[in-house]
C-alpha positions in Angstrom: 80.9 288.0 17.8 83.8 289.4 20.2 82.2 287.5 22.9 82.6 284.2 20.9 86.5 285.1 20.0 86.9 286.2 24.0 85.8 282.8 25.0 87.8 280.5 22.5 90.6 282.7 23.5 89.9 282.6 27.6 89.6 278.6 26.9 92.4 277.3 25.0 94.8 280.2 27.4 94.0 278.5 30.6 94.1 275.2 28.7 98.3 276.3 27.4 99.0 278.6 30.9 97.0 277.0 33.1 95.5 280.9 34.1 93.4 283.2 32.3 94.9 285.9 30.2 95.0 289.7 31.2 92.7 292.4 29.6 95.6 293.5 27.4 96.4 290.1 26.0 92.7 289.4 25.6 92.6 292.8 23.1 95.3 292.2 21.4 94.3 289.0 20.3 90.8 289.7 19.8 91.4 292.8 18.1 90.6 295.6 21.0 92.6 298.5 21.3 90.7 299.6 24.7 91.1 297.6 27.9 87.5 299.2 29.2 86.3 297.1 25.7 87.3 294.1 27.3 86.7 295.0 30.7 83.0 295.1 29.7 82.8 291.8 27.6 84.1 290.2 30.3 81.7 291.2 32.8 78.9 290.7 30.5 79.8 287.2 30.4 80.6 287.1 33.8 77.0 288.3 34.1 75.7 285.6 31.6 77.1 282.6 34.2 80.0 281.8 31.5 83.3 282.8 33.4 84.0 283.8 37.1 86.5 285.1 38.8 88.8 284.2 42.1 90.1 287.6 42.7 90.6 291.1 41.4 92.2 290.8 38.4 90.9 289.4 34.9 93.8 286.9 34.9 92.1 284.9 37.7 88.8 284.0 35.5 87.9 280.6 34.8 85.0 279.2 32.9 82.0 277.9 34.0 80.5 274.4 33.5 77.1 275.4 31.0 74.0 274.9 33.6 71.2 272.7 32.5 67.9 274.4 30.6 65.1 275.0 33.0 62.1 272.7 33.4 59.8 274.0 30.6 61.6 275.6 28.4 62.1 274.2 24.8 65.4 274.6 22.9 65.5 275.4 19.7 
């Protein structure tokens, strides 16, 4: 899933750079030719509480600690 290979790739670039990548370095890594690809995976997982942002640009994302299941429901 490219969301999957967006993440591994978000996480181990601010782990070596110490900053998030740019939309074009995410694509051509994860095999996107279009930047508005990218764009919307990574507001879908911005959406999903995964990554955030500290400004404008892509470059400034940073992952999310993952929140606690609600009371009641059951994992799988």
């Amino acid at each position: 899933m490219q969301q999957e290979a967006i993440m591994r790739l978000v996480r181990s670039w601010i782990i070596e750079h110490g900053e998030g990548p740019t939309i074009r370095q995410i694509g051509a890594r994860v095999g996107l030719s279009s930047t508005s690809s990218v764009a919307y995976q990574l507001a879908q997982l911005e959406k999903q509480g995964l990554i955030s942002r500290t400004g404008c640009d892509w470059s400034s994302c940073r992952l999310e600690p993952p929140k606690p299941p609600r009371p009641g429901l059951r994992s799988r």
